[in-house]
C-alpha positions as CSV (number, residue, x, y, z in Angstrom):
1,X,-21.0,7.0,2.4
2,X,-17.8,4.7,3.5
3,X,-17.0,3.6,6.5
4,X,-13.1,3.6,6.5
5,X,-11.2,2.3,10.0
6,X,-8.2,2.9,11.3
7,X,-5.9,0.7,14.1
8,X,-4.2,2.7,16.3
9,X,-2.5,2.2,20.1
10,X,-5.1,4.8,21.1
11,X,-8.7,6.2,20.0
12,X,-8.5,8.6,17.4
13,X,-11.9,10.6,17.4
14,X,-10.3,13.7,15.2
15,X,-7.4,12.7,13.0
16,X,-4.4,15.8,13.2
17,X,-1.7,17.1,10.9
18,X,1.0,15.0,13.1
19,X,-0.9,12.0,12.6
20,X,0.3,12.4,9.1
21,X,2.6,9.1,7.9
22,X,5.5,10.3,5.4
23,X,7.2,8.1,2.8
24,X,4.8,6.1,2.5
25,X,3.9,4.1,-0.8
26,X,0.6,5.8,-1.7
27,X,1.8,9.3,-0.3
28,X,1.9,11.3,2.5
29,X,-1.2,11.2,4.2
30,X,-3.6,9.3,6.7
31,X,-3.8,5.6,6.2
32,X,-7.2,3.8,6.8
33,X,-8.7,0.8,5.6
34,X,-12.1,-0.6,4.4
35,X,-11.7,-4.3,6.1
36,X,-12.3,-4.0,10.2
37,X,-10.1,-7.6,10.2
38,X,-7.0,-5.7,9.7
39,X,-7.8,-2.5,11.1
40,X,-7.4,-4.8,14.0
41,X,-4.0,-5.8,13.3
42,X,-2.6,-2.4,12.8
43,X,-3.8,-1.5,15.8
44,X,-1.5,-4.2,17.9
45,X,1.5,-3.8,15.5
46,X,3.9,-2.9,18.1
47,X,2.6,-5.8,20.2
48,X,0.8,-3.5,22.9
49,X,-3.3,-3.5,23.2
50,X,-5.0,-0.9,20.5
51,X,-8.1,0.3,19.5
52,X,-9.9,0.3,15.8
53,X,-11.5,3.8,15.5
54,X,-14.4,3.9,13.0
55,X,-15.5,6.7,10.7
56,X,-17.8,7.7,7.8
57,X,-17.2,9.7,4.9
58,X,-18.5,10.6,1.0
59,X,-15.2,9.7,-0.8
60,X,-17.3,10.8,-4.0
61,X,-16.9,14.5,-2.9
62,X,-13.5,14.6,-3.4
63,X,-10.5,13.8,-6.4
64,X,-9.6,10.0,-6.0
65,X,-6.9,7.5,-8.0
66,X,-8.2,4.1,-7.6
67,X,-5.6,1.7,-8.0
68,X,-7.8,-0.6,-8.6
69,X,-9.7,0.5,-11.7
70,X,-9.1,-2.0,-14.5
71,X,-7.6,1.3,-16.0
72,X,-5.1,1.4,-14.1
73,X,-1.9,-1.4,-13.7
74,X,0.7,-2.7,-11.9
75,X,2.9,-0.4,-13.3
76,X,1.2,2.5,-11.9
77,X,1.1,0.9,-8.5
78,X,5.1,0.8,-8.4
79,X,5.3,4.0,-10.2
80,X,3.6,5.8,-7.1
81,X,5.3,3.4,-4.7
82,X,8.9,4.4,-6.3
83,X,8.2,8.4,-6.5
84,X,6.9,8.1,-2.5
85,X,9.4,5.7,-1.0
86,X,13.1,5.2,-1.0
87,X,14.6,2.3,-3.0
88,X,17.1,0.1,-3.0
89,X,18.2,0.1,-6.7
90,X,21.0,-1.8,-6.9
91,X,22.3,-0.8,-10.0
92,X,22.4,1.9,-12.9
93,X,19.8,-0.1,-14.5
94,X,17.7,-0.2,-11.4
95,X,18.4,3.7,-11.4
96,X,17.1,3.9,-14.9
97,X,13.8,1.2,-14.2
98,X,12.9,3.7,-11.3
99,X,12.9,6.7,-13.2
100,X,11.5,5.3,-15.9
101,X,8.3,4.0,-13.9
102,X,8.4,7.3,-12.1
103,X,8.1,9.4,-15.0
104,X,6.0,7.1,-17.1
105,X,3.3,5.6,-14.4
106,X,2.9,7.7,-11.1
107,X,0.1,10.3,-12.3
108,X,1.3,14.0,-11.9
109,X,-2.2,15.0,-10.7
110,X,-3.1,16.0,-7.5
111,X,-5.5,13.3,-6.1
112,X,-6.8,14.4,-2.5
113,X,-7.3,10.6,-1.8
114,X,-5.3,7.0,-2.6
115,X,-6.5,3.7,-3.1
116,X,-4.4,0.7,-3.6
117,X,-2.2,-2.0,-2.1
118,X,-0.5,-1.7,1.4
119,X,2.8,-1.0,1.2
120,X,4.2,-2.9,4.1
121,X,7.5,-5.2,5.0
122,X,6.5,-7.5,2.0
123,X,5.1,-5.1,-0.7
124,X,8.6,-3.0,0.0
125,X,10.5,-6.2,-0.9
126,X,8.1,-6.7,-3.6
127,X,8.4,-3.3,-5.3
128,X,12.1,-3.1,-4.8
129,X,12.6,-7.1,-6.4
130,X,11.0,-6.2,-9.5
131,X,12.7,-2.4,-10.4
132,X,16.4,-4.5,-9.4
133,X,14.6,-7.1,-12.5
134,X,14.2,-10.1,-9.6
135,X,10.3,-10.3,-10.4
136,X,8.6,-10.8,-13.2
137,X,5.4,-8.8,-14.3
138,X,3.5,-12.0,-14.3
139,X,4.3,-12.4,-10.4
140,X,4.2,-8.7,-9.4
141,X,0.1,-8.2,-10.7
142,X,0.1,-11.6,-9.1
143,X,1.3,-10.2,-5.6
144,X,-1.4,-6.8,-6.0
145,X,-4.2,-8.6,-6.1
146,X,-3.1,-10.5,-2.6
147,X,-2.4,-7.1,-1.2
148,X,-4.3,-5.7,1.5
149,X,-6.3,-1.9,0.2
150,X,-5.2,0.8,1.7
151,X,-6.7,4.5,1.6
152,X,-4.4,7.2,1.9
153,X,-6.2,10.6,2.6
154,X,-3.7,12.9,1.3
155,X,-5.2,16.5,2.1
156,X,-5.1,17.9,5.3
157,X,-8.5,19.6,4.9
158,X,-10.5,16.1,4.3
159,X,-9.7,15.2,8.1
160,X,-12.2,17.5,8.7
161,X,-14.6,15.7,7.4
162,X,-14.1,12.2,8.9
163,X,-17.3,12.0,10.6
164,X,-16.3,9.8,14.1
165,X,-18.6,6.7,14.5
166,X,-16.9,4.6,17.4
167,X,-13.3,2.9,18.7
168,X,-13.0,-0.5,19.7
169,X,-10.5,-2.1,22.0
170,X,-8.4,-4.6,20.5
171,X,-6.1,-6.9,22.7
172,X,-3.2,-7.7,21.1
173,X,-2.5,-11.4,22.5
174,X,-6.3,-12.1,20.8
175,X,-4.9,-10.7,17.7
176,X,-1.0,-10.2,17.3
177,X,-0.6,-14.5,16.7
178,X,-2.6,-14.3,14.2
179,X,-0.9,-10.9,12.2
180,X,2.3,-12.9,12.8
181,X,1.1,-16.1,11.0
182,X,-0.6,-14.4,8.4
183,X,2.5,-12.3,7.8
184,X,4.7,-15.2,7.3
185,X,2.4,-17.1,5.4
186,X,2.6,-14.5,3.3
187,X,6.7,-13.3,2.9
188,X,6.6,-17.8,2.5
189,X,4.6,-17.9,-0.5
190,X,6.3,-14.7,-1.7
191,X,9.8,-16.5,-1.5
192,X,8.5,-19.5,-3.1
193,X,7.0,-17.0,-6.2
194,X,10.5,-15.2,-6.7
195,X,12.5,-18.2,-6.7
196,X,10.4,-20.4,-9.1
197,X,11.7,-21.0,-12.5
198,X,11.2,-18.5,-14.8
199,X,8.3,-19.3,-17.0
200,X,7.9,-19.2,-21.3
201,X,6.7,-15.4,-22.1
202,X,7.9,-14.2,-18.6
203,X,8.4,-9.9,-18.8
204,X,11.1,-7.8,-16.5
205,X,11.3,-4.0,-15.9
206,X,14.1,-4.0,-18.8
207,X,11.6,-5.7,-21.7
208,X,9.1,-3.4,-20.3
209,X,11.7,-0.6,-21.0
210,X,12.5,-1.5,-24.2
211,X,8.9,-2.0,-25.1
212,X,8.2,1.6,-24.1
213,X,5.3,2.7,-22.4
């Protein structure tokens, strides 16, 4: 059994088909998150008070993709992220890297649940940088494994069965300073990783591509 939060501006005791989030990185679904921390930050995003509304579930029941299973890469993150989201590509190779990682890396079955990196502001930017060939390989598995996990339930059904445990109030001046720092901190030290020199034995999208899968 998991306990899985979610940060909200109100209590969610039974999750609802319009609580859905579309184009989003890991699918269309209902985001949650194993770490209470930043359920806590989600739930003051818009700079109002929130709650953190707790549940418990058996994620063994049901079809998952882990990103996070050594058998899985980065690759396959950015694969999912390009088929869900809309990208910038910025050119015809850009076109051809996000195809490319689209038909090659997102996996064609259909999980009911998501695991993987949060696919925020940052991870957007992230994504995007290395199909336009602005990251490297090196830095984008770097980036993952500084991500925040994210669990996108996918299948309307399994909202059934979050089982409702309690909501918290969450005041966003205790919190929302905090987000703000941590989210600059963050975009900072991902500036500072895209603009450093390119290093010996350094991979882009188009070596990848030439490389083949």
């Amino acid at each position: 059994m998991s306990t899985l939060y979610h940060g909200s501006r109100k209590i969610i005791k039974r999750p609802t088909n319009d609580m859905i989030r579309y184009a989003c990185g890991l699918g269309q679904g209902f985001y949650l998150t194993e770490d209470y921390n930043k359920a806590e930050e989600y739930a003051v995003s818009f700079r109002q008070d929130g709650y953190v509304s707790s549940y418990n579930i058996d994620l063994s029941k049901y079809n998952v993709l882990d990103l996070r299973d050594e058998k899985y890469s980065a690759l396959n993150w950015v694969g999912i992220f390009a088929a869900n989201r809309s990208i910038d590509a910025t050119s015809i190779d850009a076109l051809s890297a996000k195809r490319f990682l689209v038909e090659n890396y997102a996996p064609m079955e259909k999980y009911d649940v998501v695991i993987g990196c949060r696919c925020d502001g940052i991870y957007t930017r992230v994504a995007t940088d290395f199909i336009n060939g602005k990251l490297s390989f090196r830095n984008l598995k770097r980036m993952l494994k500084v991500g925040e996990v994210q669990i996108a339930i996918l299948r309307d059904e399994i909202l059934d069965d979050l089982e409702f445990s309690e909501a918290t109030f969450v005041l966003s001046d205790d919190v929302y300073p905090a987000k703000d720092a941590s989210y600059a901190k963050k975009l900072d030290g991902y500036n500072k990783r895209l603009n450093a020199p390119v290093r010996d034995g350094d991979k882009f999208i188009s070596d990848i591509m030439r490389e083949g899968v």
